[in-house]
PDB file of N, CA, C and O in Angstrom:
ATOM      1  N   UNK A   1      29.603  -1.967  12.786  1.00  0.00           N
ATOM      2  CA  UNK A   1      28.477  -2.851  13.012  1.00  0.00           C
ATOM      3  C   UNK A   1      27.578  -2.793  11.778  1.00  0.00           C
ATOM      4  O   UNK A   1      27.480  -1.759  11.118  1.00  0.00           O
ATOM      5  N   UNK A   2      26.897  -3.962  11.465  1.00  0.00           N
ATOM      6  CA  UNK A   2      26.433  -3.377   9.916  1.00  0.00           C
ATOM      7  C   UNK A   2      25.158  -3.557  10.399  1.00  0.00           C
ATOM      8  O   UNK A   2      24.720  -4.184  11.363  1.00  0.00           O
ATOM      9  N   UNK A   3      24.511  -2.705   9.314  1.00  0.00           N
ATOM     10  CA  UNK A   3      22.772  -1.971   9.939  1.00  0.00           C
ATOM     11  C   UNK A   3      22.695  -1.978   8.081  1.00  0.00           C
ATOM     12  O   UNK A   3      23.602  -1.894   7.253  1.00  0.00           O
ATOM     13  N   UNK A   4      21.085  -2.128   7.906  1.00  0.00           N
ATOM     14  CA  UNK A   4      20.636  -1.756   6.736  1.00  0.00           C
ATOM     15  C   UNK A   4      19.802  -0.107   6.487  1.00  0.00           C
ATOM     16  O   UNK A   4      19.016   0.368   5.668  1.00  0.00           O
ATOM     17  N   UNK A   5      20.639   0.433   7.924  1.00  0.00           N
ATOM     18  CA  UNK A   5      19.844   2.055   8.348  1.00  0.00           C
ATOM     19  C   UNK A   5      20.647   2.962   7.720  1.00  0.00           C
ATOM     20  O   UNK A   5      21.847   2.863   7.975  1.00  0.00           O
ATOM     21  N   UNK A   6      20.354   3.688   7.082  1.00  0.00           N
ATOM     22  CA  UNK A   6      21.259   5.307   6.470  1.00  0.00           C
ATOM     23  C   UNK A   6      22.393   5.312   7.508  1.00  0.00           C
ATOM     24  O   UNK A   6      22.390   4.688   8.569  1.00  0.00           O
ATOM     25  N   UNK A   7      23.150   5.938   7.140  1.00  0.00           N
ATOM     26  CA  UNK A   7      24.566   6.473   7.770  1.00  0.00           C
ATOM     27  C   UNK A   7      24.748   7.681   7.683  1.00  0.00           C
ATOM     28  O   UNK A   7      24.867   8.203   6.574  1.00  0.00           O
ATOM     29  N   UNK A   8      24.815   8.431   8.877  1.00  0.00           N
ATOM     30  CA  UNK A   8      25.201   9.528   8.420  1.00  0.00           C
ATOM     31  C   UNK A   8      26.663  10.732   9.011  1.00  0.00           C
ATOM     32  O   UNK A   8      26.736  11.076  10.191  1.00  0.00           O
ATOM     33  N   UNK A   9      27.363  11.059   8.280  1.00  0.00           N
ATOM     34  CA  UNK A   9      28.900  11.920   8.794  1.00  0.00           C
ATOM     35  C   UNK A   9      28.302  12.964   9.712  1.00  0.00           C
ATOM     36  O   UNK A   9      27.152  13.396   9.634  1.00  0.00           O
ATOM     37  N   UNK A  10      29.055  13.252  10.429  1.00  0.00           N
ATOM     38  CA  UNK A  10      28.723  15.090  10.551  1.00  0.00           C
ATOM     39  C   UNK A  10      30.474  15.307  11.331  1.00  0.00           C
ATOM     40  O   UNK A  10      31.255  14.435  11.711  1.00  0.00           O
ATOM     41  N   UNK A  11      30.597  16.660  11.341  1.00  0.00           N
ATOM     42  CA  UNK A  11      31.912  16.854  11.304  1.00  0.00           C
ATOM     43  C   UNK A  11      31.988  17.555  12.205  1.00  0.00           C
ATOM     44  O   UNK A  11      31.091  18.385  12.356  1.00  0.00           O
ATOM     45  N   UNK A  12      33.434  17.471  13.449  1.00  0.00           N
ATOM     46  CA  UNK A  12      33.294  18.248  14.759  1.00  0.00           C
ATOM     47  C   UNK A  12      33.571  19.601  14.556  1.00  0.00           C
ATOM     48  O   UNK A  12      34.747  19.893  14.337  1.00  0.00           O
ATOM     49  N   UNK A  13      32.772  20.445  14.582  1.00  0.00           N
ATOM     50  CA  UNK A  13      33.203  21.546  14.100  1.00  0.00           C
ATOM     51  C   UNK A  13      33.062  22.409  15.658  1.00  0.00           C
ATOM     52  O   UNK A  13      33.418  21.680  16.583  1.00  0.00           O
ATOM     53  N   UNK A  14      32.702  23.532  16.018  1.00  0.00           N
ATOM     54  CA  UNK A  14      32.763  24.593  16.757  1.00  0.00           C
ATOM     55  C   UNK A  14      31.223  24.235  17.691  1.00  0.00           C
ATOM     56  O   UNK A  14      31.028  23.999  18.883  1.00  0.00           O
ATOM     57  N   UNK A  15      30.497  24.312  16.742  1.00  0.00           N
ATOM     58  CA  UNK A  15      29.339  23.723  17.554  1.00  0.00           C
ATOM     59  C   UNK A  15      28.494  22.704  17.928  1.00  0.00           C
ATOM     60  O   UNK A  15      27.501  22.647  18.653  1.00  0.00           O
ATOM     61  N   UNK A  16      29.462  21.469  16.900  1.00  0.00           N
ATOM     62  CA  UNK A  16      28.821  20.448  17.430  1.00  0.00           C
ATOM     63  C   UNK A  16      29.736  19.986  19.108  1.00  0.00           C
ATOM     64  O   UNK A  16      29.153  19.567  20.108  1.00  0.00           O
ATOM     65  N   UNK A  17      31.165  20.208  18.993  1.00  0.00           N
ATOM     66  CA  UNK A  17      32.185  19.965  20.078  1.00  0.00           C
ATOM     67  C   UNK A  17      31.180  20.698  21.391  1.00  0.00           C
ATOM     68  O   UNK A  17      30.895  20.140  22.450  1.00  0.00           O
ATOM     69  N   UNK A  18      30.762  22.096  20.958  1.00  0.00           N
ATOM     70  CA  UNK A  18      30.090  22.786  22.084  1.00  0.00           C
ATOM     71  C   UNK A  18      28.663  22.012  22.589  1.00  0.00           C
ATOM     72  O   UNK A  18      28.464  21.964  23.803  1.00  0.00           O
ATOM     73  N   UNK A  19      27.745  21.453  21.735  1.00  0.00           N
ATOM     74  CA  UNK A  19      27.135  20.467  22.021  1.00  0.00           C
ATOM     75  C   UNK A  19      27.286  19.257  22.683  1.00  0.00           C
ATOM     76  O   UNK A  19      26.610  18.811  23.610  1.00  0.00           O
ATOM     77  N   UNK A  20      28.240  18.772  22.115  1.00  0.00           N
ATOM     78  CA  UNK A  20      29.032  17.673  22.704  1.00  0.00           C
ATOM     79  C   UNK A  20      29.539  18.193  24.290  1.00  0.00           C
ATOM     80  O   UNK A  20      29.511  17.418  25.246  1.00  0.00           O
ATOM     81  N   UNK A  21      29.797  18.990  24.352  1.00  0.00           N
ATOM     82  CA  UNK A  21      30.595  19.296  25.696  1.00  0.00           C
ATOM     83  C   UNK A  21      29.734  19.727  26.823  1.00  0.00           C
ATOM     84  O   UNK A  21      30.209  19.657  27.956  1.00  0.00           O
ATOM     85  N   UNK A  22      28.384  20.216  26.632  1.00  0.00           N
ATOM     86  CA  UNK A  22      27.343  20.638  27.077  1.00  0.00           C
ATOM     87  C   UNK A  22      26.956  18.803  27.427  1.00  0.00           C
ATOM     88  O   UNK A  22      27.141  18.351  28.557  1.00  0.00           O
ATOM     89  N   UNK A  23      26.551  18.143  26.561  1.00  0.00           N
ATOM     90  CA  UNK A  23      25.580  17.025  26.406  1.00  0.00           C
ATOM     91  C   UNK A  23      26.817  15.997  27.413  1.00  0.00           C
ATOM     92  O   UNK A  23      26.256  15.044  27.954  1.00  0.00           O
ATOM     93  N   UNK A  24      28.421  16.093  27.714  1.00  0.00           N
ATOM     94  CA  UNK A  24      28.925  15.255  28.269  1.00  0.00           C
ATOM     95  C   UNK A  24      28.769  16.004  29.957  1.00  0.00           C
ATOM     96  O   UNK A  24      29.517  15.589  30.842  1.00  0.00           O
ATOM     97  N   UNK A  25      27.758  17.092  30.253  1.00  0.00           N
ATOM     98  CA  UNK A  25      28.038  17.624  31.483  1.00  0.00           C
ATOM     99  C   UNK A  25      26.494  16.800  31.791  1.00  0.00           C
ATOM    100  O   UNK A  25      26.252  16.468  32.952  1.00  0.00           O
ATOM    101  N   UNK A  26      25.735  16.574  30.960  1.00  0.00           N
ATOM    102  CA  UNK A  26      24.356  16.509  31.085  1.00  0.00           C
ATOM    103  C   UNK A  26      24.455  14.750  31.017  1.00  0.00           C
ATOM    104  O   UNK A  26      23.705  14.385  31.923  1.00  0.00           O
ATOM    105  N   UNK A  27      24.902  13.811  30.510  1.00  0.00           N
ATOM    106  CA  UNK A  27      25.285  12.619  30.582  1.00  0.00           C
ATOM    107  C   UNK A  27      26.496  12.092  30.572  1.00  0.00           C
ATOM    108  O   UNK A  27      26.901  11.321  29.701  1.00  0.00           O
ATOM    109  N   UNK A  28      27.372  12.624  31.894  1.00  0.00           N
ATOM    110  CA  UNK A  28      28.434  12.102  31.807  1.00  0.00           C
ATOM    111  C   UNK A  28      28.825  10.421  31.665  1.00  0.00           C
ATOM    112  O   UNK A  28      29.937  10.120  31.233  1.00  0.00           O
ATOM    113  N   UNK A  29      28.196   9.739  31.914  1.00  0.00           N
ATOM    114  CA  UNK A  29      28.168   8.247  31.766  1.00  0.00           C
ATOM    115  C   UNK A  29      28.425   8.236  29.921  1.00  0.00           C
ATOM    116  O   UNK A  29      28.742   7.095  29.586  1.00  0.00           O
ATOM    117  N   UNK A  30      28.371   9.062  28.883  1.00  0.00           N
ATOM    118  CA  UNK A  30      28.321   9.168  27.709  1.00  0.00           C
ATOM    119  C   UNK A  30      30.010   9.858  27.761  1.00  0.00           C
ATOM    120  O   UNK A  30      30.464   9.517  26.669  1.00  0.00           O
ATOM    121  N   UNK A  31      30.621  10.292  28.171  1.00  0.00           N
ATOM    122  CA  UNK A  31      31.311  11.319  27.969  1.00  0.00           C
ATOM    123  C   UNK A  31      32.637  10.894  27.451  1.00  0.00           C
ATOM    124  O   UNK A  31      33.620  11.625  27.330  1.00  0.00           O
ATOM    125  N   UNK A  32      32.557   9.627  27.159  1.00  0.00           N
ATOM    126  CA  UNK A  32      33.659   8.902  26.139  1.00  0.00           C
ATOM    127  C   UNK A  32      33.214   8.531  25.512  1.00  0.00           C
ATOM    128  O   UNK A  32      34.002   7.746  24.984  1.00  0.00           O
ATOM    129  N   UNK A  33      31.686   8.446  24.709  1.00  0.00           N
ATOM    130  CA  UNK A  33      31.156   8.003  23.968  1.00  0.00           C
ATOM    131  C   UNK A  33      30.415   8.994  22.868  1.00  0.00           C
ATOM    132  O   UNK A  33      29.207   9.050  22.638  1.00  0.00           O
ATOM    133  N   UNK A  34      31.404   9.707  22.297  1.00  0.00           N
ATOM    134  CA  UNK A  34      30.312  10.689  20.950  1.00  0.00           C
ATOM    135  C   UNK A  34      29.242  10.265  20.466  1.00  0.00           C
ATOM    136  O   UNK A  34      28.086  10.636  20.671  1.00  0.00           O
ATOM    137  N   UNK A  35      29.686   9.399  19.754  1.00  0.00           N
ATOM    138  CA  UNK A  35      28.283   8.956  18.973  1.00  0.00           C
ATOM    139  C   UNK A  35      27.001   8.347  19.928  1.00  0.00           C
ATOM    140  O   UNK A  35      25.826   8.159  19.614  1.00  0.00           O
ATOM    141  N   UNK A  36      27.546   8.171  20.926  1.00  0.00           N
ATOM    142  CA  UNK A  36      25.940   8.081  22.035  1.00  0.00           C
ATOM    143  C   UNK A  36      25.401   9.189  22.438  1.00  0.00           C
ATOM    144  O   UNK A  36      24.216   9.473  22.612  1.00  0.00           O
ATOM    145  N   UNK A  37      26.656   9.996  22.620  1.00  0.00           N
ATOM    146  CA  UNK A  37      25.870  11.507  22.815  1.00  0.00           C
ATOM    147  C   UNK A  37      25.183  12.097  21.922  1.00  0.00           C
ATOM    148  O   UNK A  37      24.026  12.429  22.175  1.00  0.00           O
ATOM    149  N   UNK A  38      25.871  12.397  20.448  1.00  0.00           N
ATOM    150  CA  UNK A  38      25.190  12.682  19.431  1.00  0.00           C
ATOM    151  C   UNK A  38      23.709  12.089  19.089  1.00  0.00           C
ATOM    152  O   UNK A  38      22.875  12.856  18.607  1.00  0.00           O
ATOM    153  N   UNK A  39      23.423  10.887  19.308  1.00  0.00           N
ATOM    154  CA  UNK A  39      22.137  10.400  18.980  1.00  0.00           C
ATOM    155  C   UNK A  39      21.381  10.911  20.444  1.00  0.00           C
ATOM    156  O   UNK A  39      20.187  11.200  20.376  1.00  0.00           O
ATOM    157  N   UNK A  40      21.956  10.997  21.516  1.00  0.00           N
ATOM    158  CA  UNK A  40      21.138  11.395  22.524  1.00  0.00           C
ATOM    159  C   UNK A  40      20.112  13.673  22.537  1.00  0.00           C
ATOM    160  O   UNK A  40      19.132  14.315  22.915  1.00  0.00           O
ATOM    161  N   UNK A  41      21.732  13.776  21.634  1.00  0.00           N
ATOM    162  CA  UNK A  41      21.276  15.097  21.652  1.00  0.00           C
ATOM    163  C   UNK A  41      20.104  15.028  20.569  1.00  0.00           C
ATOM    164  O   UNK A  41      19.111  15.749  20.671  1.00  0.00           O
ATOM    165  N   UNK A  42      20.297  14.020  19.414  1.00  0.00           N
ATOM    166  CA  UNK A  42      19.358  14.184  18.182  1.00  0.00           C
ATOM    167  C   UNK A  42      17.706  13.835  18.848  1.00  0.00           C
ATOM    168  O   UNK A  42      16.590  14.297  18.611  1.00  0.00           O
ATOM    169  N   UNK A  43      18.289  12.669  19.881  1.00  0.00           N
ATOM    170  CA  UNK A  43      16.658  12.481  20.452  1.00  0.00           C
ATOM    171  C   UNK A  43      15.984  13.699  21.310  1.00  0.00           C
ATOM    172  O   UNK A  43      14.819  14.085  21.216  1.00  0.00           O
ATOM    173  N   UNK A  44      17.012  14.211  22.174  1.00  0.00           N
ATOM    174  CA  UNK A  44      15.881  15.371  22.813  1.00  0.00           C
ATOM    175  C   UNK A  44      16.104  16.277  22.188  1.00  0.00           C
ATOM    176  O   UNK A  44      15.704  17.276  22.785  1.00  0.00           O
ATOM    177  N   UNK A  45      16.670  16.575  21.003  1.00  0.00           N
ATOM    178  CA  UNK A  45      16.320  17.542  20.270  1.00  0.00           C
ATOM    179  C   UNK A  45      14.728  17.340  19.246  1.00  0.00           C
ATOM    180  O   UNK A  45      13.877  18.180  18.953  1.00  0.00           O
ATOM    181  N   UNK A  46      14.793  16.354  19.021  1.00  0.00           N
ATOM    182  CA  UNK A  46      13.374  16.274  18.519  1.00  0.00           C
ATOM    183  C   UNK A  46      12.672  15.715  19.594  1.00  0.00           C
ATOM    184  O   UNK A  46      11.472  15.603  19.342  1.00  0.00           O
ATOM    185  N   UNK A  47      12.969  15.367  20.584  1.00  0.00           N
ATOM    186  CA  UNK A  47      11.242  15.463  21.461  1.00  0.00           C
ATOM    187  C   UNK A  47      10.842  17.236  21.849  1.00  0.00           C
ATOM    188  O   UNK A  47       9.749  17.586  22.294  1.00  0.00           O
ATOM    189  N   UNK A  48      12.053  18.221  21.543  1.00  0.00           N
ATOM    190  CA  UNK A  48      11.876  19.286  22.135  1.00  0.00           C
ATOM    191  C   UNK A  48      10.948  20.093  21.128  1.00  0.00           C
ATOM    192  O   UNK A  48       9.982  20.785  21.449  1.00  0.00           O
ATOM    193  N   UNK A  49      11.410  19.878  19.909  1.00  0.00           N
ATOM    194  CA  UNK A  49      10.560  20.021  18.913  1.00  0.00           C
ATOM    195  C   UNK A  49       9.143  19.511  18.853  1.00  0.00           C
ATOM    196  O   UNK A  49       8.171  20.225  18.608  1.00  0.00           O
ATOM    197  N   UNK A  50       9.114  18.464  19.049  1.00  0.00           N
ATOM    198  CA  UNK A  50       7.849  18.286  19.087  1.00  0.00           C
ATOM    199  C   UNK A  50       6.694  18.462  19.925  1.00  0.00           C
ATOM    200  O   UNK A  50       5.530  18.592  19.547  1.00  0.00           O
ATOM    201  N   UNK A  51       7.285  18.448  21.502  1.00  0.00           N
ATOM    202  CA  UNK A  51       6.553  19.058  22.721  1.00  0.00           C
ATOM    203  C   UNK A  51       6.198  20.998  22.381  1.00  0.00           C
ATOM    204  O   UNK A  51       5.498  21.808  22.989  1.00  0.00           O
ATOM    205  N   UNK A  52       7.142  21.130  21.040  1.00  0.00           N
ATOM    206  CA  UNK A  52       7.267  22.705  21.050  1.00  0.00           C
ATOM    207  C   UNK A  52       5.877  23.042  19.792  1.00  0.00           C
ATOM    208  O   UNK A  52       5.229  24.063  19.564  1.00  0.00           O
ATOM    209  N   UNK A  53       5.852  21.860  19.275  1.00  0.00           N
ATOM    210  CA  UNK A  53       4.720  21.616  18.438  1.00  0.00           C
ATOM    211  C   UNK A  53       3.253  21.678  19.170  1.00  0.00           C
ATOM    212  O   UNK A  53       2.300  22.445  19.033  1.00  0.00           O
ATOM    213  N   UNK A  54       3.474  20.600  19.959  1.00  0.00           N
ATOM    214  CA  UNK A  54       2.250  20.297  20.345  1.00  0.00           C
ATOM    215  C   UNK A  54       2.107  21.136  21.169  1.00  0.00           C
ATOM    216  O   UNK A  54       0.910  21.045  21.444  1.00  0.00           O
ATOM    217  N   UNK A  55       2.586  22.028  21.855  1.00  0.00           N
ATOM    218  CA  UNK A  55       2.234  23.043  22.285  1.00  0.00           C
ATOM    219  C   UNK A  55       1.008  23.904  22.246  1.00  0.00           C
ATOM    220  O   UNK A  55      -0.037  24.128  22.857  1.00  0.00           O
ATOM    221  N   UNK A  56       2.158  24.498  20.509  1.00  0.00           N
ATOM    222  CA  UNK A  56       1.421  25.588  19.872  1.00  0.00           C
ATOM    223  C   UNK A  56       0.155  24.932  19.775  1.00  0.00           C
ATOM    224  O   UNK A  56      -0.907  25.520  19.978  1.00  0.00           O
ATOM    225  N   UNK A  57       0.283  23.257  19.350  1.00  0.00           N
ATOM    226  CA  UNK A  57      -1.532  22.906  18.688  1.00  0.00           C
ATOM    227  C   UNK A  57      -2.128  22.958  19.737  1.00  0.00           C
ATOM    228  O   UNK A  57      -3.088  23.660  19.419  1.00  0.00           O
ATOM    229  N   UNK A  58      -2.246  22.734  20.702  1.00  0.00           N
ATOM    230  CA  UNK A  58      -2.842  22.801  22.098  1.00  0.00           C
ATOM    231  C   UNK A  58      -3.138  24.390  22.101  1.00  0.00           C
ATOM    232  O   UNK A  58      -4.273  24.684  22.478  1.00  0.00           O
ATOM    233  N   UNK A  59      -2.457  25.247  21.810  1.00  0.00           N
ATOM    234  CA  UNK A  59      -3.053  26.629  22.158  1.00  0.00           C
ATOM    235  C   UNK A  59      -3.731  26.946  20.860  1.00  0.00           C
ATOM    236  O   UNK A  59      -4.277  28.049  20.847  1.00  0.00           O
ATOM    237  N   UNK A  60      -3.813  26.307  19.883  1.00  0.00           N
ATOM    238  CA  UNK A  60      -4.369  26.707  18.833  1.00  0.00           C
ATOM    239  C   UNK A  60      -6.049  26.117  19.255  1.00  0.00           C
ATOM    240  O   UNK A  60      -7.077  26.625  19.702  1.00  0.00           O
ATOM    241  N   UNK A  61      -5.770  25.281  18.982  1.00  0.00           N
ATOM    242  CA  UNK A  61      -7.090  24.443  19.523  1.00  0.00           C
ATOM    243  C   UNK A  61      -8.098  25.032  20.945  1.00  0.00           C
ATOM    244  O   UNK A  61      -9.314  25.193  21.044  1.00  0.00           O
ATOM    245  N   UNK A  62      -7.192  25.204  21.732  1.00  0.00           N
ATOM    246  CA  UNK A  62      -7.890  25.988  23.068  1.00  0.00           C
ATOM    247  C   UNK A  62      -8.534  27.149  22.538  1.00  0.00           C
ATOM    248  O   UNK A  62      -9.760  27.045  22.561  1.00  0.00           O
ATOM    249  N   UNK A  63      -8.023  28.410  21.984  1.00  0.00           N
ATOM    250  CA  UNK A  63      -7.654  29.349  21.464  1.00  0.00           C
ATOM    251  C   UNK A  63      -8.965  29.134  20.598  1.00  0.00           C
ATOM    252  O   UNK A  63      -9.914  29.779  21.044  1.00  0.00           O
ATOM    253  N   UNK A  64      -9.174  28.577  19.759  1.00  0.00           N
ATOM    254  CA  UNK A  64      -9.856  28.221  18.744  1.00  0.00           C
ATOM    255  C   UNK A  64     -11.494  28.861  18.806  1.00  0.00           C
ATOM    256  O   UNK A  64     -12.067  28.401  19.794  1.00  0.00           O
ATOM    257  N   UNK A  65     -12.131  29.542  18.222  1.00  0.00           N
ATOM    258  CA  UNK A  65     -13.360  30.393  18.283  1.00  0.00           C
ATOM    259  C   UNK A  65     -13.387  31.214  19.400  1.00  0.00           C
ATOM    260  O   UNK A  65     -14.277  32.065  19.378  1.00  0.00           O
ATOM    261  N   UNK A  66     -12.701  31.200  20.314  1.00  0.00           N
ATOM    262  CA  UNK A  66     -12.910  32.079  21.296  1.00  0.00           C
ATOM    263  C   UNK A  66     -13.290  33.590  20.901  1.00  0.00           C
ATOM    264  O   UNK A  66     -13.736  34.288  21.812  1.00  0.00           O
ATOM    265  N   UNK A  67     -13.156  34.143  19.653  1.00  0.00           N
ATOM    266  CA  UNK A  67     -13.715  35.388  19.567  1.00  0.00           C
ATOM    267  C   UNK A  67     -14.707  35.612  18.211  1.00  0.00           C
ATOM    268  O   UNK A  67     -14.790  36.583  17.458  1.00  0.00           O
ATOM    269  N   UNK A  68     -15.568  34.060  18.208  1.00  0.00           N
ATOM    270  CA  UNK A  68     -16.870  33.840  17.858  1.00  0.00           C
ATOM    271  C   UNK A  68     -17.911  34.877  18.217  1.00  0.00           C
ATOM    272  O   UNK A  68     -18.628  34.718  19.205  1.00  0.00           O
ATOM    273  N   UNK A  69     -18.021  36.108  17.303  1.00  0.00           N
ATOM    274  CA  UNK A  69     -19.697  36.620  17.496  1.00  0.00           C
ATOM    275  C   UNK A  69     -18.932  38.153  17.984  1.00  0.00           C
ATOM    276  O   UNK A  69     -19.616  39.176  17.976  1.00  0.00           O
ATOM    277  N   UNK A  70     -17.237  38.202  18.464  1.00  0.00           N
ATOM    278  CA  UNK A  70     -16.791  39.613  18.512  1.00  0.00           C
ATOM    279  C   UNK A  70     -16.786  40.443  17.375  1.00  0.00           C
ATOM    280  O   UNK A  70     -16.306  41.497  17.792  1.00  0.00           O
ATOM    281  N   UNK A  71     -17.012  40.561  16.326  1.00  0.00           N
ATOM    282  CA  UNK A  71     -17.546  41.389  15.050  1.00  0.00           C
ATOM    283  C   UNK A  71     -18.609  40.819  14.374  1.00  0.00           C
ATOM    284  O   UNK A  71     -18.792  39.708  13.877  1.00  0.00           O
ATOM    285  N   UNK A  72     -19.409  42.044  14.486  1.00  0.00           N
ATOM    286  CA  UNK A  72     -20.554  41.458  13.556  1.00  0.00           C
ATOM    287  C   UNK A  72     -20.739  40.991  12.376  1.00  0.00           C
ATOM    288  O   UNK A  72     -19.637  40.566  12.028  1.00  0.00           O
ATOM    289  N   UNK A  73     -21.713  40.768  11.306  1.00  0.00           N
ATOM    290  CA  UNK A  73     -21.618  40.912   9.929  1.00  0.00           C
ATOM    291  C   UNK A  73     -21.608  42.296   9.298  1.00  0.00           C
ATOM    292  O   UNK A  73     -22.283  43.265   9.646  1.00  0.00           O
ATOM    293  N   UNK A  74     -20.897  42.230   8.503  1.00  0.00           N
ATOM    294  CA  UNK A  74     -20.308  42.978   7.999  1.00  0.00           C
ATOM    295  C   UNK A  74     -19.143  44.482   8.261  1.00  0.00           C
ATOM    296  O   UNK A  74     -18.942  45.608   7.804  1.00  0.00           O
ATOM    297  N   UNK A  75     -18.724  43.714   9.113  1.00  0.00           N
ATOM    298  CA  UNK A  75     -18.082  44.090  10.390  1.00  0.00           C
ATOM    299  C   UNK A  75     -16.347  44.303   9.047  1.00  0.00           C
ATOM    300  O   UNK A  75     -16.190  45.515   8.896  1.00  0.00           O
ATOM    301  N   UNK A  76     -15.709  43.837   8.565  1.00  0.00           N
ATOM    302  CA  UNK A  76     -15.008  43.883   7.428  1.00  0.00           C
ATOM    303  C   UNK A  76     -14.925  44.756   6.261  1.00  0.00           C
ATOM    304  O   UNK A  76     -13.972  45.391   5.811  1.00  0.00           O
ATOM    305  N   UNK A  77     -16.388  44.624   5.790  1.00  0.00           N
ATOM    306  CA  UNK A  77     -16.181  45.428   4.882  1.00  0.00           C
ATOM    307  C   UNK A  77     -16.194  46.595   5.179  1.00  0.00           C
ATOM    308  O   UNK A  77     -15.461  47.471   4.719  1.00  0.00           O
ATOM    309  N   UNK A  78     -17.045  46.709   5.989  1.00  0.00           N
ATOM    310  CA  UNK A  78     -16.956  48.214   6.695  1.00  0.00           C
ATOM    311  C   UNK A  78     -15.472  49.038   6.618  1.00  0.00           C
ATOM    312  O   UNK A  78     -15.266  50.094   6.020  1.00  0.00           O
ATOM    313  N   UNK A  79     -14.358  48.118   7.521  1.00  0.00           N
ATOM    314  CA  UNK A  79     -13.164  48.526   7.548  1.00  0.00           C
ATOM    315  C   UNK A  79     -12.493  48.561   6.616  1.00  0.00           C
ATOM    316  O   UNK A  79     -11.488  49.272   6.591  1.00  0.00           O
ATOM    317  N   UNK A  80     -12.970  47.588   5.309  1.00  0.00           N
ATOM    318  CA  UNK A  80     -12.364  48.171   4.017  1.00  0.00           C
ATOM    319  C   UNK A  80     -13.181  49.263   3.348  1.00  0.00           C
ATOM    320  O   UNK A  80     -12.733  49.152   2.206  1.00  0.00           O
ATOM    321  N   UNK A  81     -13.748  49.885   3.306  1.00  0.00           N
ATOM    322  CA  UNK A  81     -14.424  50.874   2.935  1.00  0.00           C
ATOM    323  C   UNK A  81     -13.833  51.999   3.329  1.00  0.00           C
ATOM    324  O   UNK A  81     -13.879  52.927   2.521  1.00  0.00           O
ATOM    325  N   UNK A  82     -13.162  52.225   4.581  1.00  0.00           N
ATOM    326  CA  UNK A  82     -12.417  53.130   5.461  1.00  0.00           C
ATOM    327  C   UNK A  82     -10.880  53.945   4.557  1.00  0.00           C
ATOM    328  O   UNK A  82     -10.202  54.971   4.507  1.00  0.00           O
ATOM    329  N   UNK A  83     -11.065  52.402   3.911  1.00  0.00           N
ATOM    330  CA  UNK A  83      -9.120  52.129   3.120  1.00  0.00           C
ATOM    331  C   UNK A  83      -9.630  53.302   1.843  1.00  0.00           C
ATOM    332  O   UNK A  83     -10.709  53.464   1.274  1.00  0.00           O
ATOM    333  N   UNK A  84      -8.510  53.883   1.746  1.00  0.00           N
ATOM    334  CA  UNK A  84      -8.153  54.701   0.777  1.00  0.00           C
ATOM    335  C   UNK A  84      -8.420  53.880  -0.550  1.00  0.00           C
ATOM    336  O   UNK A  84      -8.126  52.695  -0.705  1.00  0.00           O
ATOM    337  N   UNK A  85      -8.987  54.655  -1.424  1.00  0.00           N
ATOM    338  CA  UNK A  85      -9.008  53.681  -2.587  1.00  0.00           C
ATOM    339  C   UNK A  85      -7.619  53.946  -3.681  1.00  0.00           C
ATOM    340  O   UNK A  85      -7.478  53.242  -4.681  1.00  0.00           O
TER     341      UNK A  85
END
């Protein structure tokens, strides 16, 4: 089918077949169809990534000053002063 989109190989090796074989238990309606599976695994593989993203930013953000005002000033140097010179 011609597309003006990149192309790209990948080769059945050990773990993509194991992917594949996993992803035809999980969409069997695909399970004569590789290359639908393959783009299916590429899509929830990056939504997984990215829910795995936004995660972390969500706990970063929550997270975020919560231990505002737990050391004082000069609360640091102090503890480098401690350090061996």
């Amino acid at each position: 089918m011609p597309t003006e989109n990149p192309r790209h190989t990948i080769t059945e090796d050990e773990v993509v077949r194991a992917a594949l074989d996993e992803a035809a238990l999980r969409w069997p309606e695909l399970r004569d169809r590789p290359s639908k599976l393959l783009r299916r695994l590429v899509a929830e593989g990056h939504r997984a990534i990215r829910e795995s993203a936004d995660g972390r930013r969500a706990a970063v953000i929550a997270t975020s000053g919560i231990a505002t005002g737990a050391y004082g000033p000069g609360h640091l140097g102090e503890l480098r002063d401690e350090w061996p010179s």
